[in-house]
Structure formats: structure tokens, C-alpha cells
N, C-alpha and C positions, 0 to 999 in steps of 0.2 A: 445325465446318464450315470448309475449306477458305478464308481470304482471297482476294479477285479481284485485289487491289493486289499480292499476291505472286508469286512464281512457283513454283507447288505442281505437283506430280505428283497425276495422279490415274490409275485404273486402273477398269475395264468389263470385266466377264466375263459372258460370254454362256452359258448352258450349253443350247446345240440341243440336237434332238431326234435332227442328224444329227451335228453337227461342234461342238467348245466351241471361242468365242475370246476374246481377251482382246487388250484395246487399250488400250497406255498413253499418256499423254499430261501434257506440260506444259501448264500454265494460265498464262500468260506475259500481266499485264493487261489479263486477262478473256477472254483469244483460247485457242485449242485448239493445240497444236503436237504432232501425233502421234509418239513416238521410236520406238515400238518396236508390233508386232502378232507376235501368236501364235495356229495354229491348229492343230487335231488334228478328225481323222473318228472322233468316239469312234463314233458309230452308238448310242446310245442307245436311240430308237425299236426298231433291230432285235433290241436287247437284251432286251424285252420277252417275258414267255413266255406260255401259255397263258390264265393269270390274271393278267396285268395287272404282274407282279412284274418289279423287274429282275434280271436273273439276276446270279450270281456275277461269272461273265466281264464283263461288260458292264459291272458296278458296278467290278472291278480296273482294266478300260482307262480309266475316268470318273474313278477316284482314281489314279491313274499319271499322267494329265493333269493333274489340278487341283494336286499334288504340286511338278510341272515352272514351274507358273504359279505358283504361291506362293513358291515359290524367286525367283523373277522380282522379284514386288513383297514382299519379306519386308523389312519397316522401315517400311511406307506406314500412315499414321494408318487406322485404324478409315475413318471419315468420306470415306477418300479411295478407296475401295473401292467398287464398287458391283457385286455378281454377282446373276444373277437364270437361274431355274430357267423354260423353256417349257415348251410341250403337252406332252412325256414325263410330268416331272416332274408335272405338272397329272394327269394321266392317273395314274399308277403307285400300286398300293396302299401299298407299300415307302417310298414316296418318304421319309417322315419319318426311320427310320431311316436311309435313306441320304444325306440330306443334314444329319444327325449326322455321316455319318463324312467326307461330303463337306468340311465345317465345318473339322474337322480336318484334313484334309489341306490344305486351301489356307491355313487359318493367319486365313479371313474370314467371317463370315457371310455366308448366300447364301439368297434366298428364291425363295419362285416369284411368278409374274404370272398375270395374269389374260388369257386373249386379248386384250380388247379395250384393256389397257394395254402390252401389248405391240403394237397397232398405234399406241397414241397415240405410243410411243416409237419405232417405226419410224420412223412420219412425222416426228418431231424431226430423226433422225439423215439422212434422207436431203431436210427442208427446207434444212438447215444447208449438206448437203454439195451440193446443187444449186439454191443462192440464185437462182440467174441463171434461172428458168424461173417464167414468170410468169402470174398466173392461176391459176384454181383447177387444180388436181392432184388426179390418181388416182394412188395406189403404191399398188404389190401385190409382196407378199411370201411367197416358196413356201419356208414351212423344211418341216423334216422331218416332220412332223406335221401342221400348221396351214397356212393359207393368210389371207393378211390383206391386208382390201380396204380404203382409205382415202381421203375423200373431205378436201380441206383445201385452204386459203390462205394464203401466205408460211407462218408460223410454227403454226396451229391447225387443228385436225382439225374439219370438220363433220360429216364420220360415218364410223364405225368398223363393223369385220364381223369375226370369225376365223370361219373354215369348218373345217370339220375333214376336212378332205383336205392332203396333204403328201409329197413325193417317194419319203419314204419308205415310209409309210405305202401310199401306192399304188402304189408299183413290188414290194414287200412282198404284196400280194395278188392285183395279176394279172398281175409279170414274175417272178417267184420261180424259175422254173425256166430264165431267160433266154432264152424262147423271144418271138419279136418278131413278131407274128401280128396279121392283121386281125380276129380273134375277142377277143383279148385290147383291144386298144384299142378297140374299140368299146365292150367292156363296161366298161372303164374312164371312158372319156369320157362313156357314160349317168351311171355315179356321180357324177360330176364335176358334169357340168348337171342333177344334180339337186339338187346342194349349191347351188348359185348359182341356181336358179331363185327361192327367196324372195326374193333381193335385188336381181335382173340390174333390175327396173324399177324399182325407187329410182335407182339406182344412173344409169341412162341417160337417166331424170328430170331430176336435179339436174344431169347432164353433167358434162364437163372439158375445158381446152384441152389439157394436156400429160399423156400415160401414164408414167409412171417404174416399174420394175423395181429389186427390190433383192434379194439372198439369193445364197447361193452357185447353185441352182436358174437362177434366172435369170440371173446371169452367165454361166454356164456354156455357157449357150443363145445367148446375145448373141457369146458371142465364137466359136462355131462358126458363127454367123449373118456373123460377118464376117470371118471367115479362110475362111470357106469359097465365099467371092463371094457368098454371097446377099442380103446388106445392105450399105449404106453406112455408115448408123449405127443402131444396135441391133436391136432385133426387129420385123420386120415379119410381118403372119398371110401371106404367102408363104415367105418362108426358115423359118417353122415348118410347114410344108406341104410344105416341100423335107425339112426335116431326117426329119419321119413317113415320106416316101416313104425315104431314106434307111435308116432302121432297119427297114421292112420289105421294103427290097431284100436285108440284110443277113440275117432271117431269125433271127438270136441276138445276142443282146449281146457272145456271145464272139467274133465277127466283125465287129462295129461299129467303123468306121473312120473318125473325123469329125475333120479339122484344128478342134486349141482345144478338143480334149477329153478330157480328165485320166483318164489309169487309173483313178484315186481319184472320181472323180465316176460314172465307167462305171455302178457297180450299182443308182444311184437314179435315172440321167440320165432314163430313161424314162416313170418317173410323173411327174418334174416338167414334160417336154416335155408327157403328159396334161392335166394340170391348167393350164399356161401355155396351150394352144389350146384348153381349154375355157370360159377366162377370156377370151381375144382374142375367141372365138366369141361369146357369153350376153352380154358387153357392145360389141361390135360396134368391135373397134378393132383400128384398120389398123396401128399405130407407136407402137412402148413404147419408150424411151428408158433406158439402165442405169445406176443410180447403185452408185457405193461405198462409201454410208452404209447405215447401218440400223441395224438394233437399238442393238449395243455404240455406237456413237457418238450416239445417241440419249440413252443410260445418260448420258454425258457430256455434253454439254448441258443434260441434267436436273439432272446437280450445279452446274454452271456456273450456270444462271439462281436454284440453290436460294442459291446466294454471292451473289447478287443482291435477294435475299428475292423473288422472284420463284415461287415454291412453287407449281406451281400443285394440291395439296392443300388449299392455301388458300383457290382458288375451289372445288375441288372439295365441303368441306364448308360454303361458304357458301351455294352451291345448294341442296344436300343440305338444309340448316337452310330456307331459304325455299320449298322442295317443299312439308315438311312443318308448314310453318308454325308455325315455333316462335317463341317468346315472347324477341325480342332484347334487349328491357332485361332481362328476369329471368337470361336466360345469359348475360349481360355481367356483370351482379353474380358471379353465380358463380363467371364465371372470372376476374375481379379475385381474390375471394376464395381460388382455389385455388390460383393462383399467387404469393399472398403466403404462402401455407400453404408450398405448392413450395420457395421461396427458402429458407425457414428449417428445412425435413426433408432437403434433398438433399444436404447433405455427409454427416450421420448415415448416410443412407439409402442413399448411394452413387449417387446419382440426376444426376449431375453429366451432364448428355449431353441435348444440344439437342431431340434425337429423341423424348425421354419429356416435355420441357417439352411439345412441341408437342400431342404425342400427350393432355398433360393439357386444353391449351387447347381442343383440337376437341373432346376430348370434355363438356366442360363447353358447347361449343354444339350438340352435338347429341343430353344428356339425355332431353331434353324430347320427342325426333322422335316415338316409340312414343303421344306423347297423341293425335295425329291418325284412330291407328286407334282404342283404350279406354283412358282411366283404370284399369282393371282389369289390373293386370300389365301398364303400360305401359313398363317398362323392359325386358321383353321382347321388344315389339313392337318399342321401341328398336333392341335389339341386332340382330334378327334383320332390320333393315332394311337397319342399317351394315352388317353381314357381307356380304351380299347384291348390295345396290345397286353399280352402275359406279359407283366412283367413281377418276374418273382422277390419278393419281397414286403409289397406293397398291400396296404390292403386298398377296398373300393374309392374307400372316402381320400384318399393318401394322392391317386391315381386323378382322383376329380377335382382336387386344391391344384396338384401338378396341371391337367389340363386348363385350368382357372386359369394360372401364370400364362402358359401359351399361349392362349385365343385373347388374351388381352395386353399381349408387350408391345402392340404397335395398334396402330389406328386410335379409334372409339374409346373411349376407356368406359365400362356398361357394369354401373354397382350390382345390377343383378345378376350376374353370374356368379357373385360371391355371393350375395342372398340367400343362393340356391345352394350352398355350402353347408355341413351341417354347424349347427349352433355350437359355438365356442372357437371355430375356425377361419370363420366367413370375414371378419373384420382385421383380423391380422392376417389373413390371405389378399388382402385389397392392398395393406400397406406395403407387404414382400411385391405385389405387383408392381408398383408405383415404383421401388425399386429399380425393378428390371426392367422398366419402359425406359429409364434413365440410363443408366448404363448401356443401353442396347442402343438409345440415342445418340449417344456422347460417340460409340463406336461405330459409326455410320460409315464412314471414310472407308474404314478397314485398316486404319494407317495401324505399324503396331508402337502406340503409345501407352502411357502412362497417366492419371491426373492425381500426381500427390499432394501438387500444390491446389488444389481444388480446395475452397472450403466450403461448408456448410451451416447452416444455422439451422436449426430444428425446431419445429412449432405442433400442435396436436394435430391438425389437419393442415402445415403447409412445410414447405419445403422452399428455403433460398439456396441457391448454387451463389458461391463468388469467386471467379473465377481469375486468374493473375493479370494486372492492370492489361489491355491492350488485346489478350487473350482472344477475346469473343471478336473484335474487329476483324483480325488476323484469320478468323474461319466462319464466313458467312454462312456457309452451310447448317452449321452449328448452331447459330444465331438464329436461322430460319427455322430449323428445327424443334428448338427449345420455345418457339416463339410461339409455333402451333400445338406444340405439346400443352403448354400452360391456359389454351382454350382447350383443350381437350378433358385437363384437370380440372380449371376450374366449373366446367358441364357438370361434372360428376363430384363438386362439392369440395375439391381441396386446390389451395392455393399454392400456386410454384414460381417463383420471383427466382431471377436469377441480374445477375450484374457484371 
């Protein structure tokens, strides 16, 4: 992880659903100093074919891009990277394969998010970039895809929404033929309020002083709104009422003629004006304000505060654990225990990377979560709560290594659920498991112990425990346990001797 006392490069890749960016940035003690932004309209979303697949084309213009940006950051630590996959990639059958080849071409790993962690991260990147507005905040976010409503204060989000309406998405189903019609908008805009009808009375509930816009979508909108006289400052629900008259005086998109509006934005500009005045509409707001953060600079801040030990994964599964009422001295033994295991496998093991430590520690506190539903195959109920559950900070793949650990710290021990891991994970996700089956065995009693005198020998695929002369006689339990564990191991290919 990146030093705050230094001054490191760090790099944020966004990969939309409309356009991938990527924003570099110095980290000059502890502050952000942006050198360099890059962007492309890959169009992803439009990429999309009948079944959900990215097409050929669409996947060459995505790796043509991602190619261009890894050129960019080629020499940047692992660590200092941060790409993350939205609503397409969420959406796409294909995705895995292509962010295989994506992987490769940018020379980084790159996962996907979840909607609603991609609005916690919006709202990072556009708290940061408009400190000065004070009070709670609404941002709203129209990528290509998705649409994300965020309720928050200075720096934390009180509630989060992704709707699944997005400029593309909806200029894609009812401006597709470029035709600019009162028939087409209207049916557009029912879709729209009917996305935002579950949440328009939360949302006008809890209130806000200050609107903020962020996305290409809505800049786009803001600044034809004020080159073109009908704003002063950003978006008012008049100059979006000017601009609708506008496009349907105009009759086609091929005739759209608006100061502050990009050839390149022209073929989405339509659903997003949709969706931006069905959001002004459903939540009753007169003046949105336009920020130049979001997501990517959100990414960054996220690594910023992670050099901070500020993680907030760390609150995320300490909730998580107190939801479910787990047993905090018993997983506190444990994970003492697994992370003394940890230290002394990771050079063997190749496990050197802060990422897997952490990933050990969370998952040793939240074992246990699956008891709250049954004893009965409760390491299932585990897993399939972690996989599941918002938990903010995490992206998908992060979420499905953590449920890996819990559906396999006891019983069976089954290589393919790390199989099914993405590529560069799946193998040092088996060994962190092997870990916490141990430990979580050793601490079966419940007794609250210690094992410093424990030692280990370390081999590529096995593991000897040796334990202090007399030791193992002394706890049958232990002995029996360890005894079936190491046919459990051995099933699954790795050897566990203990003495």
C-alpha cells in the first residue's frame, strides 16, 4: 500500500458503461495532485447484443482503450492502481472472459462493483471535489447504464440507490432511430418515473440543502444550460424544459443544434436529458449544481484514506459481524490465531500482499455470521450472506474470495469454489483458506488460549503443525480433529502432518 508521507503516483480507471477514464494522480503528503486524465467513448453499453454479450467490436474498441491507458501507467505498483468495471460489466454474460483479456491488456487487474458501491464511491469523489457545500447533499449520477441517487454529509453517505436506467440505455430504446418526438419522450419519461417512484418519498423525506450532478450526462446538460443563456450556474428544471423544447423543435438528433454540445455526446445526450428531468421532476428540485468528481476520483480517495488505515471495509465488516451477532471473543481468538499462522506460510505461500492478510482477518470475524440463521450447514448460510450483503467497500470479486473463506472453514474442503474465483486469486484464496480451517480448528473448545509455542514447517502444498511434547495427548479433541482435517486436506491435494 501506497505511503501518505511520500509522494506516490496513483492511478483510477473507470471502465463506463458509455466512455472508460482514467485519472492519474500524485499523492504529495496525503493531498491529491491530479497530472494527467484520459478519456475514450468506448460505448460499451451499446456493445451489447441481443443476449446480454459483448460483441467482438465493442470488446476490440474496450481493449484498444484499456491498451492506450496501460501504456500510460506501465511501471505503477499493483497497489497503486485501482480499475473497477460498472452496470455493463454487472450486466454482461461474457464479462468474465472479457475482463481476462481486459486484465491483459491494461497490464492491471480490474474488477466490477456493485451499484450501490459505486455510489458510495461517487459520493467520495464528488464530496472531495466540492468540500465547500455544506449540509446534507443529494448527488446524482447518470452513467451509461445506471443512475445513482445519494443521500450524504461532508464525507458519508446516508443512503445509497442505483436505478437501472442510464443515457444509454435509454436513448438506446426510444431515440435509436434519432427521431426527437413527443411520443418517444413521454414514454421514456413514464419509464423513468417509474424507476424512481420506490424511492422519490424516502428520498424527499429525509431532504437536502444542496443538488450536485456529476457524470459526463450531466455536465453535458449544465453546460449547454449555460452557454446557451438559460442558467447562471448549473441546472435549473427551466433550462432543462428549454433544452426538451429544443430537441423537439429540432425534430432529429441529426439537426440538434445546442451551444456546449459535443458531436461525441450528441447520440446519448437524449436519454440522459430523460432521466435528468425525470429525477428534477419525482424529487421536486428546482437547482443542481455540477461537480467534476465522481467515480475515478472517488477510486482515489478510497486508496488515500486506505494509506490512512482508514478502510472503511473495516467498518463495513464490523457491522456486518454485529448484524449478525457474532461471538467477538471467539473471532478474535481466531484471528490472532490465523494471522500468526499467516506470518509464518506467506513467504512459502507467496501470500506476501496486504490484500489477502486483510481478506484473512475479515474472514475469521465473520465465520461465525451463518449461526444466526442454523447450526446446520452454517458455513453456508455464512457465505451466502457475505456474497450477498452491501457491504461498502468491497467490490464483487472481493465479496466472492471473502465468501470462498466461509463456505469452506469447516467440513469438505472443495478446490472448486476457488476455481470459480477470478484468475490470479483462485490459488492464494485456497491457501488463506487452509489457514482459517486451522485456526478455527485449533479453537474448537472455545477455551481462551494461545499457541505461541506451536511450530510449523512449511512445504508448497503441505503443512506440519508441532506442537509442545505431550501437547496433543493432553487434548483429544484436537487430535481427533486435526486427524480428520488431514483427510479432508489430503482429498483436495495438500498434505497436513502434524505431531
Amino acid at each position: 500500500m501506497p505511503d501518505e508521507n511520500q509522494n506516490t503516483t496513483l492511478a483510477a480507471i473507470d471502465l463506463g458503461s458509455n466512455s472508460f477514464h482514467m485519472i492519474v494522480a500524485n499523492m504529495v503528503d496525503g493531498n491529491i495532485v491530479v497530472v494527467d486524465r484520459i478519456r475514450d467513448s468506448v460505448r460499451l453499453a451499446a456493445g451489447l447484443d441481443e443476449n446480454r454479450n459483448i460483441t467482438a467490436e465493442a470488446s476490440d474498441r474496450a481493449l484498444e482503450c484499456l491498451r492506450q491507458f496501460g501504456q500510460r501507467i506501465q511501471g505503477l505498483p499493483d497497489d497503486a492502481v485501482s480499475a473497477v468495471g460498472t452496470n455493463t460489466l454487472r450486466k454482461a454474460k461474457n464479462s468474465n472472459s472479457f475482463l481476462m483479456a481486459a486484465h491483459e491488456a491494461l497490464g492491471y487487474e480490474i474488477e466490477t462493483i456493485t451499484g450501490l458501491e459505486e455510489a458510495r464511491l461517487i459520493y467520495l469523489g464528488v464530496s472531495h471535489s466540492m468540500a465547500g457545500a455544506e449540509g446534507r447533499r443529494l448527488v446524482v449520477d447518470i452513467g451509461g447504464g445506471s443512475t445513482e441517487l445519494i443521500l450524504g454529509e461532508e464525507f458519508e453517505t446516508l443512503y445509497r440507490e442505483s436505478l437501472h436506467m442510464g443515457c444509454v440505455s435509454m436513448s438506446r430504446k426510444w431515440f435509436a432511430d434519432g427521431k426527437l418526438n413527443e411520443k418517444a419522450f413521454n414514454n421514456a419519461r413514464i419509464q423513468a418515473m417509474l424507476e424512481l417512484r420506490p424511492v422519490q418519498g424516502y428520498y424527499s423525506r429525509l431532504g437536502w440543502q444542496t443538488a450536485i450532478g456529476a457524470s459526463g450526462s450531466i455536465k453535458s446538460i449544465g453546460r449547454v444550460s449555460e452557454e446557451m443563456g438559460w442558467s447562471d450556474a448549473g441546472i435549473t428544471a427551466s433550462s432543462l424544459k428549454k433544452i426538451r423544447k429544443a430537441m423537439l423543435e429540432a425534430g432529429d438528433i441529426r439537426d440538434l443544434s445546442l451551444k456546449g454540445l459535443s458531436e461525441e455526446r450528441l447520440p446519448v445526450f437524449p436519454g440522459g436529458v430523460v432521466v435528468l428531468s425525470a429525477v428534477f421532476e419525482a424529487l421536486n428540485i428546482d437547482q443542481m449544481l455540477v461537480s467534476d468528481g465522481s467515480l475515478r476520483e472517488g477510486l482515489l480517495y478510497d486508496q488515500v484514506d486506505r494509506t490512512r488505515h482508514e478502510d472503511v471495509r473495516d467498518n463495513s465488516i464490523h457491522a456486518f459481524s454485529e448484524r449478525f451477532s457474532v461471538d467477538q471473543s471467539h473471532v478474535e481468538r481466531v484471528r490472532k490465531t490465523a494471522m500468526r499462522l499467516y506470518k509464518e506460510c506467506s513467504t512459502v505461500w507467496k501470500l506476501n500482499d496486504e490484500e489477502f492478510s486483510s481478506l484473512l482477518g475479515w474472514a475469521a470475524e465473520v465465520h461465525e455470521a451463518g449461526l444466526a440463521i442454523s447450526h446446520n450447514q452454517y458455513h453456508k448460510h455464512g457465505a451466502y450472506l457475505v456474497e450477498y450483503t452491501d457491504l461498502a467497500g468491497f467490490t464483487r470479486e472481493q465479496q466472492r474470495a471473502l465468501a470462498a473463506l466461509v463456505s469452506t472453514h469447516r467440513r469438505k474442503f472443495s478446490n472448486k469454489v476457488f476455481e470459480n474465483l477470478p484468475s490470479g486469486i483462485g490459488k492464494k484464496t485456497r491457501k488463506t483458506a487452509i489457514i482459517l480451517r486451522l485456526a478455527v480448528l485449533l479453537h474448537r473448545s472455545r477455551a481462551d488460549r494461545s499457541f505461541l509455542d506451536l511450530r510449523l514447517k512449511v512445504g508448497k502444498d503441505s503443512l506440519k503443525l508441532m506442537f509442545p511434547e505431550g501437547w496433543l495427548e493432553g487434548h483429544p479433541l484436537n487430535r481427533a480433529d486435526l486427524a480428520a482435517e488431514r483427510k479432508f486436506l489430503d482429498a483436495a491435494g495438500f498434505k497436513l502432518r502434524f505431531e
